[in-house]
mmCIF file of the N, C-alpha and C atoms, coordinates in Angstrom:
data_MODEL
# 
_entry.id   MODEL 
# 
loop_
_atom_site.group_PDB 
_atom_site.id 
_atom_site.type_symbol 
_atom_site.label_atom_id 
_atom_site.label_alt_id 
_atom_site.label_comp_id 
_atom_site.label_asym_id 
_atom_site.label_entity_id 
_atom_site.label_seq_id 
_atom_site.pdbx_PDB_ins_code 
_atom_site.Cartn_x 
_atom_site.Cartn_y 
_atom_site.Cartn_z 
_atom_site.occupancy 
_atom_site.B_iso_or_equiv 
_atom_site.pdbx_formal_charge 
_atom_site.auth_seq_id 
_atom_site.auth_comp_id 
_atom_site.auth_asym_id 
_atom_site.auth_atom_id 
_atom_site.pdbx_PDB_model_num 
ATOM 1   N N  . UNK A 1 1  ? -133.128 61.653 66.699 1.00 0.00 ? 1  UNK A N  1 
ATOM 2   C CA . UNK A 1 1  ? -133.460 62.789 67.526 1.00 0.00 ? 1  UNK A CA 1 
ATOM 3   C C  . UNK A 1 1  ? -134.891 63.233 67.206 1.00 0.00 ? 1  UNK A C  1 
ATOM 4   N N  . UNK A 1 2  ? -135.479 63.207 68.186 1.00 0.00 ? 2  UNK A N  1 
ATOM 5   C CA . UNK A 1 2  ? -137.017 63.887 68.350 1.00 0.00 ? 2  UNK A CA 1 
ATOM 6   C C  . UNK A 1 2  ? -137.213 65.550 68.210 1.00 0.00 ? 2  UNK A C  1 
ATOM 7   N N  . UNK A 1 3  ? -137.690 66.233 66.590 1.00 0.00 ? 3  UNK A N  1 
ATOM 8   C CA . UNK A 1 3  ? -138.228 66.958 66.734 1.00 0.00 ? 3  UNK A CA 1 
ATOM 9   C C  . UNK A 1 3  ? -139.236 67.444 67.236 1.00 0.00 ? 3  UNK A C  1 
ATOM 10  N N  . UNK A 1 4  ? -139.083 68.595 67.935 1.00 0.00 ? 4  UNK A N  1 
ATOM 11  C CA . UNK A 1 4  ? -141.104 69.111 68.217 1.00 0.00 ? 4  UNK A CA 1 
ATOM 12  C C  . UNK A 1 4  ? -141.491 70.125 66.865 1.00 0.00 ? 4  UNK A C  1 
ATOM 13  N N  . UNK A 1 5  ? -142.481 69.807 66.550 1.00 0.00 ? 5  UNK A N  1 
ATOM 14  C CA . UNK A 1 5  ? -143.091 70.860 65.371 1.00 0.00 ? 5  UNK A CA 1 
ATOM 15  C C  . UNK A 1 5  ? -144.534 70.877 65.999 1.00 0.00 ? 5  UNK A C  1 
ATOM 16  N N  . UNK A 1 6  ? -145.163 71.906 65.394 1.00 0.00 ? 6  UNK A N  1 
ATOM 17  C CA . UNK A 1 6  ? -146.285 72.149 65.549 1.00 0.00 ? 6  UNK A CA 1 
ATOM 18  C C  . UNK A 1 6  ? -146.828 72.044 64.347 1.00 0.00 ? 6  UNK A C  1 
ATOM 19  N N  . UNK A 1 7  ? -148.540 72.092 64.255 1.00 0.00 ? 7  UNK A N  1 
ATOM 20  C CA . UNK A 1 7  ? -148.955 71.966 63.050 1.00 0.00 ? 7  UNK A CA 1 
ATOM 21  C C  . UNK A 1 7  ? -150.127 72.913 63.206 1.00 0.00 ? 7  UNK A C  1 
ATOM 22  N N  . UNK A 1 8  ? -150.370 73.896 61.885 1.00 0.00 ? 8  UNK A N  1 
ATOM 23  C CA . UNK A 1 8  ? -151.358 75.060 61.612 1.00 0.00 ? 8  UNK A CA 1 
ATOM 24  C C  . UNK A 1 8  ? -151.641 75.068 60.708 1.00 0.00 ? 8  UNK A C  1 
ATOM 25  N N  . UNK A 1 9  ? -153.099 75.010 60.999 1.00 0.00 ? 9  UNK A N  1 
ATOM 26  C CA . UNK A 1 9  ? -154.226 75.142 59.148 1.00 0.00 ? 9  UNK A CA 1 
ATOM 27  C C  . UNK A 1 9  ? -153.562 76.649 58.534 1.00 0.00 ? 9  UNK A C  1 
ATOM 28  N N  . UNK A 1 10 ? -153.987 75.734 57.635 1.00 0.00 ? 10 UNK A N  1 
ATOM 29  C CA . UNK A 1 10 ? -153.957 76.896 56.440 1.00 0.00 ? 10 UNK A CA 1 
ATOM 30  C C  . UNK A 1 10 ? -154.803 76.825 55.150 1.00 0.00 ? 10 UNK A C  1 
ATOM 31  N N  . UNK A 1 11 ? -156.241 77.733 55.406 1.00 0.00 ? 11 UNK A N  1 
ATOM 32  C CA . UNK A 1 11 ? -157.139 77.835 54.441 1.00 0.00 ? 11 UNK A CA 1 
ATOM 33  C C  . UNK A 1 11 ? -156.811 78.471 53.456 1.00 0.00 ? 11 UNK A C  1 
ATOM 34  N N  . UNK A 1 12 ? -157.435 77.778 52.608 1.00 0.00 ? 12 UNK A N  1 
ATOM 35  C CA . UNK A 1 12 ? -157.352 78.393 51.282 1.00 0.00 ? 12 UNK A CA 1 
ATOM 36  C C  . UNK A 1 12 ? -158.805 78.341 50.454 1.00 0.00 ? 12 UNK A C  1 
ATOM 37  N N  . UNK A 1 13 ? -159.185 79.257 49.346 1.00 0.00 ? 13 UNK A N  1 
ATOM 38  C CA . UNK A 1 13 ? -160.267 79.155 48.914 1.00 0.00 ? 13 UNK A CA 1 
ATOM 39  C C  . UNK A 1 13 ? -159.753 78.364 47.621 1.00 0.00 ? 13 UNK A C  1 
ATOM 40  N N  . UNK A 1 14 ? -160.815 78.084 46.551 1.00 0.00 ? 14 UNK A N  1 
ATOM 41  C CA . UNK A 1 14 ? -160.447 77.384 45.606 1.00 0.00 ? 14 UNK A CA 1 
ATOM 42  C C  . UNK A 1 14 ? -159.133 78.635 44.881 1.00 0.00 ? 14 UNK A C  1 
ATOM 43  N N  . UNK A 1 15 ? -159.875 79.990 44.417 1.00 0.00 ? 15 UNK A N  1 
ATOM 44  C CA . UNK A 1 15 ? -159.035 80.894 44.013 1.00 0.00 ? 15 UNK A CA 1 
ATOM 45  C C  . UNK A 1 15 ? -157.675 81.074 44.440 1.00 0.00 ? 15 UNK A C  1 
ATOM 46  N N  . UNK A 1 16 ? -157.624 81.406 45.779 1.00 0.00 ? 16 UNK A N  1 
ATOM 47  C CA . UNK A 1 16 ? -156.532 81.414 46.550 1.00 0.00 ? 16 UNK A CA 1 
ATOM 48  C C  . UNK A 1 16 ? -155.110 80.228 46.407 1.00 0.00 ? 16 UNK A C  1 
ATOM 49  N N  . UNK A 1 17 ? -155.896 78.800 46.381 1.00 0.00 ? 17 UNK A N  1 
ATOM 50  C CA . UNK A 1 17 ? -154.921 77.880 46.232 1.00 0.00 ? 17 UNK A CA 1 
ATOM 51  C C  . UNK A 1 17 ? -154.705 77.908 44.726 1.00 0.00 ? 17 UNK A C  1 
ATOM 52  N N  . UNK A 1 18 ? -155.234 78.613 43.507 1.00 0.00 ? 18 UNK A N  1 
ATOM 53  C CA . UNK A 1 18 ? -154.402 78.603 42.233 1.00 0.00 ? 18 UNK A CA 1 
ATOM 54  C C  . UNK A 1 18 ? -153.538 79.404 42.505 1.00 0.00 ? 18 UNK A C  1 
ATOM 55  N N  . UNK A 1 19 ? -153.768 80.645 42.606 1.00 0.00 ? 19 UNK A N  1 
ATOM 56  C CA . UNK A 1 19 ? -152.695 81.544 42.811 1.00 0.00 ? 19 UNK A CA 1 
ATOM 57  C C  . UNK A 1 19 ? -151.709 81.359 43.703 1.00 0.00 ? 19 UNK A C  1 
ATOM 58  N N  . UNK A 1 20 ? -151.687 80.404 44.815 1.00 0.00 ? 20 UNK A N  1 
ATOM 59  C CA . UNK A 1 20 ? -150.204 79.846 45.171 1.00 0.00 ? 20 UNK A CA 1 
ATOM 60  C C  . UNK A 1 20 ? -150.047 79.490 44.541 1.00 0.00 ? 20 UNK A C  1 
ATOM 61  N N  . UNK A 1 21 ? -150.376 78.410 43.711 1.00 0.00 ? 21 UNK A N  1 
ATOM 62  C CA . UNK A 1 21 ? -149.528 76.841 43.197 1.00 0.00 ? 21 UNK A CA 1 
ATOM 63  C C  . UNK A 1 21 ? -149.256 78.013 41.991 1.00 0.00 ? 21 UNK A C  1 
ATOM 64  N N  . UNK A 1 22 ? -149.705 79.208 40.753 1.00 0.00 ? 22 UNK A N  1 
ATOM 65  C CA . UNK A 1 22 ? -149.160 79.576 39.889 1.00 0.00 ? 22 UNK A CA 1 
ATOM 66  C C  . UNK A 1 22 ? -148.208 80.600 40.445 1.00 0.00 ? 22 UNK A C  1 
ATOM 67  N N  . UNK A 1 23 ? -148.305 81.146 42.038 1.00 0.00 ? 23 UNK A N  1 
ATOM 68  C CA . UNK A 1 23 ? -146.878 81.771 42.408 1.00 0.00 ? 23 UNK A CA 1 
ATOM 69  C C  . UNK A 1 23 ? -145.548 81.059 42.690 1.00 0.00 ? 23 UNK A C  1 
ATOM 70  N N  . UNK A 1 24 ? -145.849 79.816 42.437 1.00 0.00 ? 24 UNK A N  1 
ATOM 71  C CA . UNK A 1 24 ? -144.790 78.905 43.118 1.00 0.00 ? 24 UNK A CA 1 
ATOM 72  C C  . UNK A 1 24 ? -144.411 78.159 44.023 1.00 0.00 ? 24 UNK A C  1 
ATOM 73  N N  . UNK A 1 25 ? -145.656 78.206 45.102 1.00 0.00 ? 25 UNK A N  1 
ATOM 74  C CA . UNK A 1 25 ? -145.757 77.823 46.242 1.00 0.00 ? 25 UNK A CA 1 
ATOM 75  C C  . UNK A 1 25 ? -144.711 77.703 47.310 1.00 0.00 ? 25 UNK A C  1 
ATOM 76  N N  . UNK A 1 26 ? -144.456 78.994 47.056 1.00 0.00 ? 26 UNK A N  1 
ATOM 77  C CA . UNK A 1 26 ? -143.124 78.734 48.582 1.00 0.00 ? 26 UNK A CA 1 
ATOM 78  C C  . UNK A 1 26 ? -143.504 79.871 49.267 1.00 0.00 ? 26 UNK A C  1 
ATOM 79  N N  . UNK A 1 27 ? -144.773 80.602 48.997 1.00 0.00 ? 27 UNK A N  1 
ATOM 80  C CA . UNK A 1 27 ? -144.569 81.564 50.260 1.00 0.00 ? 27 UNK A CA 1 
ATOM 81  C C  . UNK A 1 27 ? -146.653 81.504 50.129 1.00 0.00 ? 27 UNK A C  1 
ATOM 82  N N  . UNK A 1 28 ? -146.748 81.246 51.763 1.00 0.00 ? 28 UNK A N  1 
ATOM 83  C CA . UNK A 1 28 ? -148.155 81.462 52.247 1.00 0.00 ? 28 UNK A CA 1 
ATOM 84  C C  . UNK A 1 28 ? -148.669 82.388 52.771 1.00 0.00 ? 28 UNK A C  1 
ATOM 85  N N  . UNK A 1 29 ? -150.194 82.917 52.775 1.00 0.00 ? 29 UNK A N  1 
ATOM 86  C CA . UNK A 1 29 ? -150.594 84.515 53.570 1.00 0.00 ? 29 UNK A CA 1 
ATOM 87  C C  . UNK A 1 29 ? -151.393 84.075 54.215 1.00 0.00 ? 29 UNK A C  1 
ATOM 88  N N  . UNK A 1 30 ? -151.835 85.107 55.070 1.00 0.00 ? 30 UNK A N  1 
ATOM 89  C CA . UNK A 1 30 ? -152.848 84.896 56.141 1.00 0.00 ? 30 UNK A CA 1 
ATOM 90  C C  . UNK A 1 30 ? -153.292 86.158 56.310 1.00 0.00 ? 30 UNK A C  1 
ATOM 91  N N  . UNK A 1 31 ? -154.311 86.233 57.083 1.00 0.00 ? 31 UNK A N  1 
ATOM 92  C CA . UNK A 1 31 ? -155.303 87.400 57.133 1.00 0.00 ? 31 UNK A CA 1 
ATOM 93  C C  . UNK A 1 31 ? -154.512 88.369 58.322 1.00 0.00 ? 31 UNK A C  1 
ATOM 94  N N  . UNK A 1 32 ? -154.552 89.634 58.122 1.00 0.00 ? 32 UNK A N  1 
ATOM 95  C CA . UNK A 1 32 ? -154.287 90.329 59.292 1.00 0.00 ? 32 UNK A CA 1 
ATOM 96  C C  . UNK A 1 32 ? -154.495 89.819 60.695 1.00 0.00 ? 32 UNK A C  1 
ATOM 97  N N  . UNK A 1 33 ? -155.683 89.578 60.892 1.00 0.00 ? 33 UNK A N  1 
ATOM 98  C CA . UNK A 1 33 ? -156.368 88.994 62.317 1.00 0.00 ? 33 UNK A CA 1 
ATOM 99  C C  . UNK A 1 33 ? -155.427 87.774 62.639 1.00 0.00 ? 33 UNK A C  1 
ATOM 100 N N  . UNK A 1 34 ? -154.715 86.872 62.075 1.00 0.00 ? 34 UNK A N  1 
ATOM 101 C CA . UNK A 1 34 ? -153.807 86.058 62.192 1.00 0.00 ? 34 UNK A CA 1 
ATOM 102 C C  . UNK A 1 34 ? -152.830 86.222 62.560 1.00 0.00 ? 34 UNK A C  1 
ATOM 103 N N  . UNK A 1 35 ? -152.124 87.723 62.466 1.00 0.00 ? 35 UNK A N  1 
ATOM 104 C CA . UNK A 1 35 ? -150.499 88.112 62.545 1.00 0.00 ? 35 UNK A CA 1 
ATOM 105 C C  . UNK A 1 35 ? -150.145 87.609 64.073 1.00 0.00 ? 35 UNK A C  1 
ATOM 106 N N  . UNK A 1 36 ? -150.839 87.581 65.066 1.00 0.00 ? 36 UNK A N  1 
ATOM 107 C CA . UNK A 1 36 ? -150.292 86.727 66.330 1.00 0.00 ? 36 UNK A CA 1 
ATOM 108 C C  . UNK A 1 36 ? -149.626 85.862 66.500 1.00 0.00 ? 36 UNK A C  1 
ATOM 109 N N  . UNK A 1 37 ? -150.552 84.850 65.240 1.00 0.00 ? 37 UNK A N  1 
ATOM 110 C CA . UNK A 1 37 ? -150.706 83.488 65.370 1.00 0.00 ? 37 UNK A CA 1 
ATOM 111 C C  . UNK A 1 37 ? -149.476 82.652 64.591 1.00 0.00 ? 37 UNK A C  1 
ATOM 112 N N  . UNK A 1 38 ? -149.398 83.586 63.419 1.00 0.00 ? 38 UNK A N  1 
ATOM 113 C CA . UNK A 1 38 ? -148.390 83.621 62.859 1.00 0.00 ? 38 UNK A CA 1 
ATOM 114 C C  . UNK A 1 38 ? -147.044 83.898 62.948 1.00 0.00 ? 38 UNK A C  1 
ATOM 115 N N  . UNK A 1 39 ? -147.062 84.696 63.821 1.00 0.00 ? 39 UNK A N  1 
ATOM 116 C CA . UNK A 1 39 ? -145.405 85.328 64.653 1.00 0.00 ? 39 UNK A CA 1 
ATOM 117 C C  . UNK A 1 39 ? -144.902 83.831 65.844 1.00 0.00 ? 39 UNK A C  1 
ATOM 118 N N  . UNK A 1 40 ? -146.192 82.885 65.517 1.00 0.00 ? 40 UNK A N  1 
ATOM 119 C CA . UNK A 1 40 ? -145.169 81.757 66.416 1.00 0.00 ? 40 UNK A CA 1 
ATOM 120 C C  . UNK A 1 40 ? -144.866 80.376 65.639 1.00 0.00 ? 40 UNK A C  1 
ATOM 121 N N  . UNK A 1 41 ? -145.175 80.347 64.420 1.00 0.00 ? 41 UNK A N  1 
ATOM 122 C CA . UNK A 1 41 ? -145.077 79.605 63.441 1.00 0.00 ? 41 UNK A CA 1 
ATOM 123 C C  . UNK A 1 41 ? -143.891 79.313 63.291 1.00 0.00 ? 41 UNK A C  1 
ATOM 124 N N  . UNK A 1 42 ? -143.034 78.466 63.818 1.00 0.00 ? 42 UNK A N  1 
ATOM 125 C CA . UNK A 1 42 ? -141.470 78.250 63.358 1.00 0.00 ? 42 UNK A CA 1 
ATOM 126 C C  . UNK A 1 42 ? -140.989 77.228 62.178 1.00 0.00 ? 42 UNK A C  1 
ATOM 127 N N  . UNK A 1 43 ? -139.848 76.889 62.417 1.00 0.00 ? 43 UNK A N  1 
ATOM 128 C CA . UNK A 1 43 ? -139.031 76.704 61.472 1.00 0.00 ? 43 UNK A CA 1 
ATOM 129 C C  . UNK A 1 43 ? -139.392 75.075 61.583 1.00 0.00 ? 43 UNK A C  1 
ATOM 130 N N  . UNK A 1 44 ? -139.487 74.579 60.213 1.00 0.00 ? 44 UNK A N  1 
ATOM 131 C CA . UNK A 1 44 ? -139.674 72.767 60.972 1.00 0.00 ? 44 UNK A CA 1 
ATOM 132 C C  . UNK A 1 44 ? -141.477 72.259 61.040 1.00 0.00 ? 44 UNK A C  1 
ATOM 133 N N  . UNK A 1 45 ? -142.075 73.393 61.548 1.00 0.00 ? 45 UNK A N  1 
ATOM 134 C CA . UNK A 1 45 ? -143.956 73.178 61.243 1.00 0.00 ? 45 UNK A CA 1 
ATOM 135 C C  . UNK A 1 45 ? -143.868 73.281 60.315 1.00 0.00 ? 45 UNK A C  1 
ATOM 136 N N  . UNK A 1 46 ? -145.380 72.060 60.196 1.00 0.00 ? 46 UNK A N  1 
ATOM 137 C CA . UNK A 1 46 ? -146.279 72.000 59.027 1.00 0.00 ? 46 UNK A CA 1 
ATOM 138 C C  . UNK A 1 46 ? -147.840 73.082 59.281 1.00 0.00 ? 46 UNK A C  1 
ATOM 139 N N  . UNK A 1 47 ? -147.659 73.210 57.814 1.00 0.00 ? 47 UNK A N  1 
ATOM 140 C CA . UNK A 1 47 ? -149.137 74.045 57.454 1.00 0.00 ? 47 UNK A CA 1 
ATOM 141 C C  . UNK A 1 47 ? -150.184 72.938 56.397 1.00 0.00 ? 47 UNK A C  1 
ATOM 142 N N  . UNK A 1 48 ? -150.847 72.892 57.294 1.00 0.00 ? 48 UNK A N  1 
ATOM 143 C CA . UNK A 1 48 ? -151.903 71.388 56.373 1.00 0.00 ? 48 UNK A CA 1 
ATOM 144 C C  . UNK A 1 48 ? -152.728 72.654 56.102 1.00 0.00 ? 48 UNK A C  1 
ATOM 145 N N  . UNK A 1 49 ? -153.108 72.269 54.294 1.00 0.00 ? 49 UNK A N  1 
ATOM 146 C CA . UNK A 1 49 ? -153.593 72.647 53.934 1.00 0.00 ? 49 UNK A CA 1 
ATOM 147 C C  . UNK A 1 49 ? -155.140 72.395 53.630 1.00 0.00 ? 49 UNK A C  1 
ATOM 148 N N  . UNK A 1 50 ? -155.960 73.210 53.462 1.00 0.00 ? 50 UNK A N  1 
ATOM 149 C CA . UNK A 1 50 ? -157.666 72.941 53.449 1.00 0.00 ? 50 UNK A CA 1 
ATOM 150 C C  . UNK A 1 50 ? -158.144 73.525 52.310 1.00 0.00 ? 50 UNK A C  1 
ATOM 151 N N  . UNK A 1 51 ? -158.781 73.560 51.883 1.00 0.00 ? 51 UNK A N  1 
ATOM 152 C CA . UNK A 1 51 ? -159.581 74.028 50.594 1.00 0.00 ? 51 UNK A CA 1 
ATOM 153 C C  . UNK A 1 51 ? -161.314 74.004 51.159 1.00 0.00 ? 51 UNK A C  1 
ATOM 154 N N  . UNK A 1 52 ? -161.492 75.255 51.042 1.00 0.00 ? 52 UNK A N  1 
ATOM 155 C CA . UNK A 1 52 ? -162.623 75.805 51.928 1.00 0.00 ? 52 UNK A CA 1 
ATOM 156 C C  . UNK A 1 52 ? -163.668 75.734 50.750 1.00 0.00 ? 52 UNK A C  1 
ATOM 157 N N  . UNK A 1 53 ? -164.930 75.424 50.971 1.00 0.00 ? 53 UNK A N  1 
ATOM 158 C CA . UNK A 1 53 ? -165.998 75.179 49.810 1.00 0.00 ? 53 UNK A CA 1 
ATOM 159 C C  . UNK A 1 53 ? -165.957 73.961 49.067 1.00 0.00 ? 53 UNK A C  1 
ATOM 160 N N  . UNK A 1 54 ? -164.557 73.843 49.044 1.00 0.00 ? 54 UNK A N  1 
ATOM 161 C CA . UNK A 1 54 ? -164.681 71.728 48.708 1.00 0.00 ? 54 UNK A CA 1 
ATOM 162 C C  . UNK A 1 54 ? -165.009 71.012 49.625 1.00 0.00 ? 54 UNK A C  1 
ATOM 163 N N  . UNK A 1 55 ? -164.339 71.050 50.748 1.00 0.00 ? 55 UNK A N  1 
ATOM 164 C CA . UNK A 1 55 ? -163.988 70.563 52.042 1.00 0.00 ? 55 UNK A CA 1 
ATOM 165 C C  . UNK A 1 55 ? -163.158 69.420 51.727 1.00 0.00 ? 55 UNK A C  1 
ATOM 166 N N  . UNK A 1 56 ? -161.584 69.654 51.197 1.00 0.00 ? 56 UNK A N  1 
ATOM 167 C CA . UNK A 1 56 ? -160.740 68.894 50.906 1.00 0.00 ? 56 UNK A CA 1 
ATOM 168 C C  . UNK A 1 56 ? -159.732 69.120 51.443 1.00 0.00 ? 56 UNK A C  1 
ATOM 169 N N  . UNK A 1 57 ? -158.354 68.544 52.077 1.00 0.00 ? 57 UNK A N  1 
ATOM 170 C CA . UNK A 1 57 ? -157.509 68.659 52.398 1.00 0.00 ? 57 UNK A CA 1 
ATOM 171 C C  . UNK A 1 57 ? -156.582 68.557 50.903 1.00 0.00 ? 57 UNK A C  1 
ATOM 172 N N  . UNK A 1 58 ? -155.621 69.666 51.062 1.00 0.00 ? 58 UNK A N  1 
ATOM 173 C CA . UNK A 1 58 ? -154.758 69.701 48.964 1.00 0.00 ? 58 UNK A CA 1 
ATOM 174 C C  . UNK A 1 58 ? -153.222 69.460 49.240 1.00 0.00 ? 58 UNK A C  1 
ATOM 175 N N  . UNK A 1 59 ? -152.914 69.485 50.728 1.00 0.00 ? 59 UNK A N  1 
ATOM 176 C CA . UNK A 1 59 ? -151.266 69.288 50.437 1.00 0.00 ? 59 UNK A CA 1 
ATOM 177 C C  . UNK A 1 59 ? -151.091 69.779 52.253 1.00 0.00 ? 59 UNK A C  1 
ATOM 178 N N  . UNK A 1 60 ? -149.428 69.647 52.369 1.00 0.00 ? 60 UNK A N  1 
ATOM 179 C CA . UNK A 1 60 ? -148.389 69.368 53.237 1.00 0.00 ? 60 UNK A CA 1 
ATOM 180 C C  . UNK A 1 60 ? -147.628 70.197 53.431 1.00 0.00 ? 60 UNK A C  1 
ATOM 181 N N  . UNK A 1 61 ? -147.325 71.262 53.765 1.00 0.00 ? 61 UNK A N  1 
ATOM 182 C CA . UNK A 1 61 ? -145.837 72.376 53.876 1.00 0.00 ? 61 UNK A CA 1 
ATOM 183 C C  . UNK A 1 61 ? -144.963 72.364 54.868 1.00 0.00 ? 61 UNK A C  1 
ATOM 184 N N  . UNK A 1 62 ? -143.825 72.272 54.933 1.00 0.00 ? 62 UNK A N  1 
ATOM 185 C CA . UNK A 1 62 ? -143.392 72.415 55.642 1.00 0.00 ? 62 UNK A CA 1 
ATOM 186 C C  . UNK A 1 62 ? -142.681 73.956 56.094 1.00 0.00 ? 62 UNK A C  1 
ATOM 187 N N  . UNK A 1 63 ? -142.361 74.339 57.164 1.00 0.00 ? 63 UNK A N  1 
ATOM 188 C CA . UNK A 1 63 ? -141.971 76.089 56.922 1.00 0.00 ? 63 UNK A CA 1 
ATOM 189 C C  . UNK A 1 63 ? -140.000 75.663 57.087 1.00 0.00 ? 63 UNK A C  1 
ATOM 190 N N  . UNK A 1 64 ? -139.824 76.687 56.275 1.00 0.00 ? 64 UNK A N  1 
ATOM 191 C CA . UNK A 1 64 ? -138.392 76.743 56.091 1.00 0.00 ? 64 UNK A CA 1 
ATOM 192 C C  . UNK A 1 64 ? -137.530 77.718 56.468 1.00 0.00 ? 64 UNK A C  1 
ATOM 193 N N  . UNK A 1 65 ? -138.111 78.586 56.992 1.00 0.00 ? 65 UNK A N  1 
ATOM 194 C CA . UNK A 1 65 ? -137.769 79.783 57.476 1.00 0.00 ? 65 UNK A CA 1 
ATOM 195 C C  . UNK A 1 65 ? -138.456 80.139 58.741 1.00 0.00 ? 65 UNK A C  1 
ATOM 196 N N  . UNK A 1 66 ? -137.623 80.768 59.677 1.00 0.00 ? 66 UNK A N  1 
ATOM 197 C CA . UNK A 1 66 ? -138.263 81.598 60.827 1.00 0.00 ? 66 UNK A CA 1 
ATOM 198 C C  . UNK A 1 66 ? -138.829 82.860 60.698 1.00 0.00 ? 66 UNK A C  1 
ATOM 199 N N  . UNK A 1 67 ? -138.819 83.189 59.798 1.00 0.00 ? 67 UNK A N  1 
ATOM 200 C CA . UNK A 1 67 ? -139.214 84.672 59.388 1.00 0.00 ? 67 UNK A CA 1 
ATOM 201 C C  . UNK A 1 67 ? -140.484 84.750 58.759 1.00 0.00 ? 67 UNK A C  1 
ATOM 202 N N  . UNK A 1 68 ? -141.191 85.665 59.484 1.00 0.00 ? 68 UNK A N  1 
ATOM 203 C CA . UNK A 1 68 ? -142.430 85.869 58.834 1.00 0.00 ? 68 UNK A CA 1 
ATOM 204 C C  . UNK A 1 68 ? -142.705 87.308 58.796 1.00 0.00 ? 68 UNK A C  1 
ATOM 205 N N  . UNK A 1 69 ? -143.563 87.580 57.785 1.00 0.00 ? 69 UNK A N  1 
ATOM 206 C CA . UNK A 1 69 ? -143.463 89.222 57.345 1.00 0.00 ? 69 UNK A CA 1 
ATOM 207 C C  . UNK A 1 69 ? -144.803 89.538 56.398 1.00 0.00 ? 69 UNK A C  1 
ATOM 208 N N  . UNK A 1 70 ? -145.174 91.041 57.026 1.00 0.00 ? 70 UNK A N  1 
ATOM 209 C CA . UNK A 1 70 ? -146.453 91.109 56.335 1.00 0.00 ? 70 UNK A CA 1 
ATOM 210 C C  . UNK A 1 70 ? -146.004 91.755 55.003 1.00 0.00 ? 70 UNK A C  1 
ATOM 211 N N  . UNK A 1 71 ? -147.035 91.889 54.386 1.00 0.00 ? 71 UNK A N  1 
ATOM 212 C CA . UNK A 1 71 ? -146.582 92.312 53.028 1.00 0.00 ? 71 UNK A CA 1 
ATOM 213 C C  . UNK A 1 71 ? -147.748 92.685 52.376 1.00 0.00 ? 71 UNK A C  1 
ATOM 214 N N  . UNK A 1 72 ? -148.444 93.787 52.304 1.00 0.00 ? 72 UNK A N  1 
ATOM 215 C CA . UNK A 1 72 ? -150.041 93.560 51.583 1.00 0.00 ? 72 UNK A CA 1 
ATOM 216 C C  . UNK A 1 72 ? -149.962 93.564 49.551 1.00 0.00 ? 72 UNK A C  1 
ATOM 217 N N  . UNK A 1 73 ? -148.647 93.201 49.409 1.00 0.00 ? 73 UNK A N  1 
ATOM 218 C CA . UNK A 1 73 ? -148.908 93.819 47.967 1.00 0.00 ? 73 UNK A CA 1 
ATOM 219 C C  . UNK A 1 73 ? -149.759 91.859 47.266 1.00 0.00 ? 73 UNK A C  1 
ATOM 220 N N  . UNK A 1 74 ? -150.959 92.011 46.370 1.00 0.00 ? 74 UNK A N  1 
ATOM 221 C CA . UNK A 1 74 ? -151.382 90.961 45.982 1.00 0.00 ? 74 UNK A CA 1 
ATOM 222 C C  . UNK A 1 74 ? -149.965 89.814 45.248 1.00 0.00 ? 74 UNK A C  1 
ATOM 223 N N  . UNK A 1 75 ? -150.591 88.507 45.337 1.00 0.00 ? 75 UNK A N  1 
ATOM 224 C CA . UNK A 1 75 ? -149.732 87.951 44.067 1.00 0.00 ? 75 UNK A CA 1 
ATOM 225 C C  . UNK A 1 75 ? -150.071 88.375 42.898 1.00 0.00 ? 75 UNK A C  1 
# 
C-alpha cells in the first residue's frame, strides 16, 4: 500500500541541533512565523534535517504524532 507523506525542512543551527540530540530527539520547534506551516505537518512525514552555517544535511525524522503544539518554555 502506497503511502502519501510529505516532506519539510527543518533547520537547525549548530547550537540548536545539540540541544535536540541532548533533549532526546523526539520533539522538534519551529519559529512562531511557522505555526501555519506546521499545523499541516502530519503523521507519517519526514522532517529532513539541515544544519545551517555548515551547510550539511544531519538526519531523517519521521513525525509520529498528529499533534502539534506551541510551547515557548526553552529546552
Amino acid at each position: 500500500m502506497m503511502v502519501d507523506r510529505n516532506y519539510w525542512l527543518d533547520l537547525f543551527t549548530p547550537q540548536t541541533w545539540n540541544e535536540f540530540l541532548k533533549a532526546g530527539s523526539s520533539v522538534s520547534g519551529f519559529r512562531e512565523s511557522c505555526w501555519s506551516a506546521v499545523q499541516k505537518i502530519q503523521e507519517g512525514d519526514y522532517l529532513l534535517c539541515y544544519l545551517t552555517g555548515i551547510s550539511r544535511w544531519v538526519g531523517v525524522l519521521e513525525v509520529t504524532s498528529k499533534k502539534s503544539f506551541k510551547d515557548s518554555k526553552p529546552i
